[in-house]
C-alpha positions in Angstrom: 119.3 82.3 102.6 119.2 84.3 105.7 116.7 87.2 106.6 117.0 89.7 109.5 114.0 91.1 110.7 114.7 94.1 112.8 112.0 94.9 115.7 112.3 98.1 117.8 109.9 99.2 120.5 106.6 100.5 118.7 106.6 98.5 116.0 103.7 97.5 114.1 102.9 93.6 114.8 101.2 92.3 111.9 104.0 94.1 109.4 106.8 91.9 111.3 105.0 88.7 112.2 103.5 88.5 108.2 106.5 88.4 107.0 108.2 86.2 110.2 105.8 83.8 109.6 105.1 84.1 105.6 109.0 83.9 104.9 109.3 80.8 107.4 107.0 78.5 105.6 108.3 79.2 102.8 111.6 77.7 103.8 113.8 81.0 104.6 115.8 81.3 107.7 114.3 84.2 109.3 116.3 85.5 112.8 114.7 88.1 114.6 116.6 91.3 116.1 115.8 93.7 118.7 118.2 96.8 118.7 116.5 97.4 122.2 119.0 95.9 124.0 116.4 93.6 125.5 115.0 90.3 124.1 111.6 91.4 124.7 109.8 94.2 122.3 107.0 96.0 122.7 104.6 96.8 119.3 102.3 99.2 119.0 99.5 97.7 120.0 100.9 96.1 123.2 102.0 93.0 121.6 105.2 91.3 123.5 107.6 89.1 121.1 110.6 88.0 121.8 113.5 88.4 119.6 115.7 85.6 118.7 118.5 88.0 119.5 120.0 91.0 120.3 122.0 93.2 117.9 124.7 93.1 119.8 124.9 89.5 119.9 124.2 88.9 116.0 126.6 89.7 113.0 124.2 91.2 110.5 126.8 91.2 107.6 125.8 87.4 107.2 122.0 88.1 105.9 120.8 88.6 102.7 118.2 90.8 103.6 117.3 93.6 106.0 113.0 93.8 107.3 112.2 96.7 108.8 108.6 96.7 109.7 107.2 100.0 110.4 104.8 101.4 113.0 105.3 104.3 115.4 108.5 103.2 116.7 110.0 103.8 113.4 111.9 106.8 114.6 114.4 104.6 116.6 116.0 103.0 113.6 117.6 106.2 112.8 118.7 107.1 116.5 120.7 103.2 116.2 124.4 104.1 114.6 125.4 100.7 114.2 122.2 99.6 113.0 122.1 102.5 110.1 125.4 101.5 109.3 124.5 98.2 109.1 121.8 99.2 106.8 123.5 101.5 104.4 126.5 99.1 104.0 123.5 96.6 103.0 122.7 99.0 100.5 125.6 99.8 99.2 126.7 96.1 99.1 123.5 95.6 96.8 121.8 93.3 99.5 118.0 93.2 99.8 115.9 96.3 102.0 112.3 95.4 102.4 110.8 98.1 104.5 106.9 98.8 105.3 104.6 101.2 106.6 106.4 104.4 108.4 110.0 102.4 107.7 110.6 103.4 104.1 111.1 106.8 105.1 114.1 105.8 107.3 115.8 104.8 103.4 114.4 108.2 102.1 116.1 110.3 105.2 119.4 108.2 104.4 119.0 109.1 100.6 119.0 105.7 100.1 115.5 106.0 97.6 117.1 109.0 95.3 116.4 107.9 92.0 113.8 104.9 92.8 110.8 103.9 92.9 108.6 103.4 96.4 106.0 104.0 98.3 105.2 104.6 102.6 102.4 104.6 104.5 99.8 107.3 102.9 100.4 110.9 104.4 104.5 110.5 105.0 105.7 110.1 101.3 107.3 113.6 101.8 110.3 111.5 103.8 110.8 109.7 100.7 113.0 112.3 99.6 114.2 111.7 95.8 111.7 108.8 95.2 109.0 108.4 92.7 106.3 107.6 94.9 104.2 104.7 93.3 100.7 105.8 95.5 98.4 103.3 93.6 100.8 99.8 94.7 100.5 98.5 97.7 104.4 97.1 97.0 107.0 98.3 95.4 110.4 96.6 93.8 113.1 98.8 92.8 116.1 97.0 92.4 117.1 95.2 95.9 115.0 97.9 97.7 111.1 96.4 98.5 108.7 98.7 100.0 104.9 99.1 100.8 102.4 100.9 102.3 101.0 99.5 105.6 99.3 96.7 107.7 96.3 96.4 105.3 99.4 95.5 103.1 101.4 92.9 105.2 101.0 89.3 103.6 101.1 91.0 99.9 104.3 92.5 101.2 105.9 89.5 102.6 104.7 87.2 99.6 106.3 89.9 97.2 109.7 88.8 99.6 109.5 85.0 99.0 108.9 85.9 95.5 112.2 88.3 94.6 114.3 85.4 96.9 112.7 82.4 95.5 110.7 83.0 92.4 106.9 83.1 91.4 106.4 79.1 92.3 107.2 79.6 95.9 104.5 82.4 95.9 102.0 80.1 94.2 102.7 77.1 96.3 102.3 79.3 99.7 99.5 80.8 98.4 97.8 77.5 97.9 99.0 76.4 101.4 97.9 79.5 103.0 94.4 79.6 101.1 94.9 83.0 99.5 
């Protein structure tokens, strides 16, 4: 099972590292991607990681799913052309989109959320064009698109991952690891 986790300057820390971290203990291969053309990335609050790789030195097509943490660097998904093809042919392949925070509004702007279920961080769910916002979940599962609201909701988030790839046991057994 192989995750992407996309990171773009300006992205929100705790909604990539959660689920970094969260979907690594639980046994997934999680690679992280910069479409910054640099290694290192810059979150919102200053925070330096370093990608595992570039975009342009990763073949996307071989994941399972697409994380795209949100944050105010969101808008630079959309400005990435091989990036948002990369992410509507996951979407039209039936692959797995988890996206957080500002992110799900990226999906809404593609269309991709017409006819589903989501929600976004509070006060954008006008992006979400087509979707039946969910505003009292902090995450959403339509299909293979997972979505939720912010950082206050990062670990919920990234446990609802581990739980659509590996089942409710995987959850419970991190959860007992993790003390939650």
């Amino acid at each position: 099972m192989k995750v992407f986790v996309i990171l773009t300057d300006g992205f929100e820390e705790i909604e990539a590292v959660s689920p970094i971290d969260i979907l690594r203990r639980a046994g997934i291969d999680v690679t992280t991607v910069s479409i910054t053309k640099k290694k290192q990335v810059k979150g919102s609050h200053d925070i330096i990681i370093e990608a595992d790789t570039l975009l342009e030195e990763c073949d996307l097509t071989k994941g399972e799913m697409l994380v795209l943490p949100g944050g105010p660097g969101t808008g630079s998904y959309s400005t990435h052309k091989e990036f948002i093809e990369t992410l509507t042919d996951y979407f039209d392949k039936g692959k797995w989109i988890a996206s957080i925070c500002a992110a799900p509004t990226v999906l809404g702007k593609l269309g991709l959320l017409k006819g589903k279920k989501a929600i976004c961080y509070p006060g954008m769910e006008s992006d979400l064009e087509g979707t039946s916002v969910e505003y009292d979940s902090k995450v959403v599962v339509d299909g293979k698109l997972i979505t939720s609201k912010g950082p206050g909701t990062a670990v919920d988030f990234s446990l609802k991952i581990v739980e659509c790839l590996l089942g409710s046991d995987a959850v419970k057994t991190l959860k007992e690891r993790m003390v939650i």
